[in-house]
FITILO-508639 format. One record per atom (N, C-alpha, C): residue in three letters; x, y, z. Coordinates in steps of 0.2 Angstrom, whole numbers, padded with zeros to 4 digits, always signed. Layout:
% FITILO-508639
AlaXYZ...
***
This chain:
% FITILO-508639
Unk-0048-0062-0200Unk-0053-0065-0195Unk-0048-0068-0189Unk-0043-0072-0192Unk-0038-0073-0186Unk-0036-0067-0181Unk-0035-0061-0183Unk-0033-0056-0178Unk-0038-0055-0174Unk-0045-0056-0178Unk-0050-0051-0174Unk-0050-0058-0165Unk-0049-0064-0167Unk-0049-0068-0163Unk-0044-0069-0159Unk-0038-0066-0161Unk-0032-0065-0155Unk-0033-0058-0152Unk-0037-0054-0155Unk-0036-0048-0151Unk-0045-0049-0146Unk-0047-0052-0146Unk-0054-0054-0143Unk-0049-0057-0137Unk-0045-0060-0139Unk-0043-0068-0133Unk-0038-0062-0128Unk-0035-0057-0132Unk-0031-0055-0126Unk-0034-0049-0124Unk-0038-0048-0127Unk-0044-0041-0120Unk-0047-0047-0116Unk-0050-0050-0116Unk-0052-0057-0112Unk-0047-0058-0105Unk-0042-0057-0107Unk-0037-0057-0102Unk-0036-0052-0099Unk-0037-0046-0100Unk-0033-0041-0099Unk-0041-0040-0093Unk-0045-0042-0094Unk-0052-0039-0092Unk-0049-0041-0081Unk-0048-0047-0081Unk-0045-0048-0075Unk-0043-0044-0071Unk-0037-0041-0074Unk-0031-0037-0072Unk-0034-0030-0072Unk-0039-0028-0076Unk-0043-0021-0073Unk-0047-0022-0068Unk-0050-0028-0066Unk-0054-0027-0061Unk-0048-0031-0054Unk-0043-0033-0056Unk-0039-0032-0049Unk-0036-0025-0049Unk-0036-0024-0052Unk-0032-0017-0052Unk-0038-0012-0046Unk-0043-0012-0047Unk-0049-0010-0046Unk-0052-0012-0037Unk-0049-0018-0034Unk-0051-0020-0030Unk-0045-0021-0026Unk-0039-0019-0030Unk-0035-0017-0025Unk-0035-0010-0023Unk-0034-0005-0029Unk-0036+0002-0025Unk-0040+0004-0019Unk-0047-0001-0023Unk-0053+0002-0015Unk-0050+0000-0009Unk-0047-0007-0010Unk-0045-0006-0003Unk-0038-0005+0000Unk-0033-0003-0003Unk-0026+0001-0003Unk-0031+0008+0000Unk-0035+0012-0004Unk-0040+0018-0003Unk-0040+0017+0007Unk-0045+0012+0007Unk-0048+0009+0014Unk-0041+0010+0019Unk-0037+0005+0020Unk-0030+0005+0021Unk-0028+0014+0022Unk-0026+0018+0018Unk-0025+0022+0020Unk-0030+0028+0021Unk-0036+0028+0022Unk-0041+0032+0025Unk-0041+0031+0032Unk-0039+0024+0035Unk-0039+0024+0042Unk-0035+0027+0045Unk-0026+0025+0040Unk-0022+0028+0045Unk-0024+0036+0043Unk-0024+0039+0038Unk-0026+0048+0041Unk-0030+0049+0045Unk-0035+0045+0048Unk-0039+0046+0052Unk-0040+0043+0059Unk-0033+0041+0060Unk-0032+0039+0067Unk-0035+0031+0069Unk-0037+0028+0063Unk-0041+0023+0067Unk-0035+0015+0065Unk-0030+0016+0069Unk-0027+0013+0069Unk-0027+0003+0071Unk-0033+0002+0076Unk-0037-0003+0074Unk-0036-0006+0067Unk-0037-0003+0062Unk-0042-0004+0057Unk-0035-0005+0053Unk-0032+0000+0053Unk-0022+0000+0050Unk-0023-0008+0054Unk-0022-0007+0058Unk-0016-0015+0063Unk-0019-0021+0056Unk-0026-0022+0055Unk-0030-0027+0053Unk-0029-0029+0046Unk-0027-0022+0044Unk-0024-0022+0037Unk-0017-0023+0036Unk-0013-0024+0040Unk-0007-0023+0041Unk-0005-0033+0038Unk-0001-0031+0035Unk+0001-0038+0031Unk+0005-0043+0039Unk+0001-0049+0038Unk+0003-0054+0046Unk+0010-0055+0047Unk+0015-0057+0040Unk+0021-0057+0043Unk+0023-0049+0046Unk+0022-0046+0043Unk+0024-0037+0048Unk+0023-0038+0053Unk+0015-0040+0055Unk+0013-0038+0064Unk+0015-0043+0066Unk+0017-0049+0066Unk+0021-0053+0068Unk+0027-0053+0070Unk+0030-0049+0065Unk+0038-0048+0069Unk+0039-0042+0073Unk+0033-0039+0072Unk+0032-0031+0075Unk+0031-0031+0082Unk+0029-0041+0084Unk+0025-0040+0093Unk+0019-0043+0092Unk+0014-0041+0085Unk+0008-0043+0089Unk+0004-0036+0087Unk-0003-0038+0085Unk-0007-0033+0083Unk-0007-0027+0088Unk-0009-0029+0093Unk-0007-0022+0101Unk-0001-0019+0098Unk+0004-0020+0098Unk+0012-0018+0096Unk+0009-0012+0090Unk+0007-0014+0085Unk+0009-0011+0079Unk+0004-0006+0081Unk-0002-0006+0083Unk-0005-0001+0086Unk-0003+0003+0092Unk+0000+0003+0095Unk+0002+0006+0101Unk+0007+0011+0097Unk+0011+0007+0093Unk+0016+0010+0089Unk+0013+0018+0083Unk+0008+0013+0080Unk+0006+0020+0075Unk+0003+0025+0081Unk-0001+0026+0086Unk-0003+0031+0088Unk+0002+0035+0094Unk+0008+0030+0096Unk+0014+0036+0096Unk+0019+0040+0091Unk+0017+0036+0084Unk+0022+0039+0081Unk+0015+0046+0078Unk+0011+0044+0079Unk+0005+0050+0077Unk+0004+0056+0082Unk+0004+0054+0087Unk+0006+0058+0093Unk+0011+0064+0093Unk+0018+0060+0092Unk+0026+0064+0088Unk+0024+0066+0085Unk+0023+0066+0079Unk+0022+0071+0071Unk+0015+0074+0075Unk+0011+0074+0078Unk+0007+0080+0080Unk+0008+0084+0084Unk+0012+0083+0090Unk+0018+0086+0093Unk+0020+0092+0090Unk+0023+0091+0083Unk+0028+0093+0079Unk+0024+0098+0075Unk+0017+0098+0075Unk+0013+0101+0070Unk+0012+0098+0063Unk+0013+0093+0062Unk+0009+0087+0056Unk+0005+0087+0058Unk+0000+0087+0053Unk-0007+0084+0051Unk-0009+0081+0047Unk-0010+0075+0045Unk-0012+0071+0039Unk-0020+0074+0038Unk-0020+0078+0032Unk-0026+0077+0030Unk-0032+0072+0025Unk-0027+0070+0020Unk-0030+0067+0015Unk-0028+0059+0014Unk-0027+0057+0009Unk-0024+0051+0004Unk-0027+0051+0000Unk-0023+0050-0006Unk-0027+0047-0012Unk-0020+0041-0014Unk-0026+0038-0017Unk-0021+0032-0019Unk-0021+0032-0027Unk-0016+0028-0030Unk-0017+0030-0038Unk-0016+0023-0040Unk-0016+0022-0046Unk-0016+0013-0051Unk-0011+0010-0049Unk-0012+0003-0047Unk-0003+0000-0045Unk+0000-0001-0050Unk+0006-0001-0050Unk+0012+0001-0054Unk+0012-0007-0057Unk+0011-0012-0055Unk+0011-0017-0057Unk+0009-0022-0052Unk+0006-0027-0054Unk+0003-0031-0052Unk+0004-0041-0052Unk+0007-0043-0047Unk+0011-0050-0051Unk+0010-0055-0049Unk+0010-0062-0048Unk+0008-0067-0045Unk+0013-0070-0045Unk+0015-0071-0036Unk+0019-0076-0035Unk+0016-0080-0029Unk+0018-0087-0030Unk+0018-0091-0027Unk+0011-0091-0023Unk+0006-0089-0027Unk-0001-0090-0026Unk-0004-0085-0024Unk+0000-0078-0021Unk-0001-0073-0021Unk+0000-0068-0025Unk-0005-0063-0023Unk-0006-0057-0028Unk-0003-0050-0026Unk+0003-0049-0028Unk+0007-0043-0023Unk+0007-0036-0030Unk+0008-0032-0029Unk+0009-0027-0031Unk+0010-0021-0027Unk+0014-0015-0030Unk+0018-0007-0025Unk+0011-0001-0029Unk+0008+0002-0022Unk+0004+0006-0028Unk+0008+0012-0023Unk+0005+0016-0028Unk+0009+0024-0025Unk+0002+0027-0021Unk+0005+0031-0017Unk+0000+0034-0012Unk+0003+0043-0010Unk-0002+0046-0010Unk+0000+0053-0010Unk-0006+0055-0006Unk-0001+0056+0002Unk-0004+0059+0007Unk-0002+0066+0009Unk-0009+0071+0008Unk-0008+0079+0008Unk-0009+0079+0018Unk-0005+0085+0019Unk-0002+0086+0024Unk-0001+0092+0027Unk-0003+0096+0032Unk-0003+0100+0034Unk+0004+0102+0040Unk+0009+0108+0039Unk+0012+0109+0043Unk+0014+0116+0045Unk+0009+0118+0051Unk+0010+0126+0053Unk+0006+0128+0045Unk+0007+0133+0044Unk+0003+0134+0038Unk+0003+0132+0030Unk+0009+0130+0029Unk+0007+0125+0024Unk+0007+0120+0023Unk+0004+0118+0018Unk+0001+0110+0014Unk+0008+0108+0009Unk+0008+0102+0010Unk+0014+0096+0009Unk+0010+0088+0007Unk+0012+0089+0000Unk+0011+0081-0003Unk+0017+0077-0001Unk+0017+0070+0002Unk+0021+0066+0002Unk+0017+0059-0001Unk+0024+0059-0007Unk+0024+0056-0009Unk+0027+0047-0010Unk+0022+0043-0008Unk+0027+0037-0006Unk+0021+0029-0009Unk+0024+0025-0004Unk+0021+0017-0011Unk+0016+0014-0003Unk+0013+0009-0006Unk+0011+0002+0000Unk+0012-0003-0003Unk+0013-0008-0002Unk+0014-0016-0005Unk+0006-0018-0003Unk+0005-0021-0009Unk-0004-0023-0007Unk-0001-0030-0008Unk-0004-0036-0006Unk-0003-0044-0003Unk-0009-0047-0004Unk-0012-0050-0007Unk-0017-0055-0007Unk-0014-0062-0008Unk-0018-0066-0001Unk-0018-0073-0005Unk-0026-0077-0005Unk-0029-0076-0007Unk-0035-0078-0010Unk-0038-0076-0014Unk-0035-0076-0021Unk-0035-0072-0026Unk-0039-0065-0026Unk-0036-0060-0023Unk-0039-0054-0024Unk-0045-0053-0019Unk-0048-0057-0015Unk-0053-0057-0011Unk-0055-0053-0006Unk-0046-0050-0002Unk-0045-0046+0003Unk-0038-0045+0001Unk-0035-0039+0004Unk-0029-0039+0004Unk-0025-0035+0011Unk-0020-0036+0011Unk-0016-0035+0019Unk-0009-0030+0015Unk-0009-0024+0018Unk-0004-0019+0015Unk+0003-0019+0021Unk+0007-0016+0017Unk+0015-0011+0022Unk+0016-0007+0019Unk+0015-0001+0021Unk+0019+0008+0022Unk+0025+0005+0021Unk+0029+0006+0016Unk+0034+0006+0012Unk+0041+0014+0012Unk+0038+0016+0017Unk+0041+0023+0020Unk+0048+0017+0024Unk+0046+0016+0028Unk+0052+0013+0033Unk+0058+0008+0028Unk+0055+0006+0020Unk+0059+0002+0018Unk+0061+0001+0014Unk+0068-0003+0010Unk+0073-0004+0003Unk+0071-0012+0001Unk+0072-0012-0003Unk+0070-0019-0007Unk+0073-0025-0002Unk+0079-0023+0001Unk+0081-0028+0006Unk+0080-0030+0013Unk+0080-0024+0015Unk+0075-0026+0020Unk+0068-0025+0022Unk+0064-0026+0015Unk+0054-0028+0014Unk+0056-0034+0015Unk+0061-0036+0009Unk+0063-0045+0007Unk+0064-0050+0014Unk+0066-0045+0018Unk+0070-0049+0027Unk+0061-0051+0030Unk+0055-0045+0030Unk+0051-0042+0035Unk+0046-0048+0031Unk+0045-0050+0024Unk+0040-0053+0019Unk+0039-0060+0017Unk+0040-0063+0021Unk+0043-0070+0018Unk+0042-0072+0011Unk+0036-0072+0008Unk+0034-0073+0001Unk+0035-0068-0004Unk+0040-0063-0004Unk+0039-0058-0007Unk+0043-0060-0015Unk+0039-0057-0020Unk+0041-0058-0027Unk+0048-0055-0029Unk+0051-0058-0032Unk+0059-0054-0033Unk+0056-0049-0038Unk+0052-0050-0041Unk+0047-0043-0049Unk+0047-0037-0042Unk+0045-0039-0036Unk+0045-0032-0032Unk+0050-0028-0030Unk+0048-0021-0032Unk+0056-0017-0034Unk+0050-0010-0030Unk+0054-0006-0025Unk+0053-0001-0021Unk+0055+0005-0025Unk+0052+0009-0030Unk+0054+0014-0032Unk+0056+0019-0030Unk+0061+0022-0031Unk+0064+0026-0027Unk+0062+0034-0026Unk+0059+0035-0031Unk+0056+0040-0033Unk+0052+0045-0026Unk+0049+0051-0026Unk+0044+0049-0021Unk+0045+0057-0017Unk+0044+0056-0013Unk+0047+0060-0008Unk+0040+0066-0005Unk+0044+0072-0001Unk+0039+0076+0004Unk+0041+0084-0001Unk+0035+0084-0002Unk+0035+0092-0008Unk+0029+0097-0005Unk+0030+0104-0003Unk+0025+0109-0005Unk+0020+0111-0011Unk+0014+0109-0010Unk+0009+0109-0014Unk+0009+0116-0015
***
């Protein structure tokens, strides 16, 4: 009886953590359906405030994604898709809820299609209510940690990843 009551008490728990898990994807998802689809506004919005802070300013970071979107379609890049998958972990510091989710953006070049594959940092500070990402492309553990003030030291950049033909 005692087990059925400790294994009741820690699914009880565990119940939280699927539905952050859950409500950070849709909007991780959100987040990266904008930037494939040019709606850069809507990136800037999402874009975690120490970032666009040191960035200039919401104009800045936007001004920025739509030349560097510009270049790569110069070049014959195309983002077509995103998908996002389950965060790798999920951790609570210092009142925030940060976690690295992995994101695989399929992509067109000349004639063929290329997955890259890479992470976001999801950020919440109100418990899970909303949350504010960084494209983890431009960075290493040490300097997220420079750009993040509150950044968890459990946040670790996998190194894994990379741009592969589908």
């Amino acid at each position: 009886m005692k087990l059925f009551f400790a294994l009741l008490f820690l699914s009880l728990l565990s119940v939280p953590s699927i539905q952050a898990q859950g409500a950070i994807s849709e909007s991780a998802q959100e987040y990266v359906d904008a930037f494939v689809n040019n709606k850069f506004v809507k990136v800037a919005s999402l874009t975690h405030p120490d970032l666009v802070k040191m960035n200039g300013g919401e104009q800045f970071v936007i001004d920025d994604l739509k030349a560097e979107r510009q270049s790569s379609s110069a070049e014959g890049l195309i983002y077509n898709s995103a998908e996002v998958k389950q965060p790798l972990k999920i951790v609570e510091y210092n009142s925030e809820l940060q976690a690295i989710i992995p994101v695989e953006y399929t992509m067109q070049l000349a004639d063929k299609e290329y997955i890259n594959k890479t992470y976001i940092l999801a950020v919440s500070s109100d418990e899970g209510v909303s949350y504010k990402y960084v494209n983890l492309m431009q960075f290493d553990d040490a300097s997220l940690a420079e750009f993040i003030s509150n950044l968890s030291p459990e946040i670790v950049i996998p190194v894994d990843g990379g741009f592969v033909e589908k």
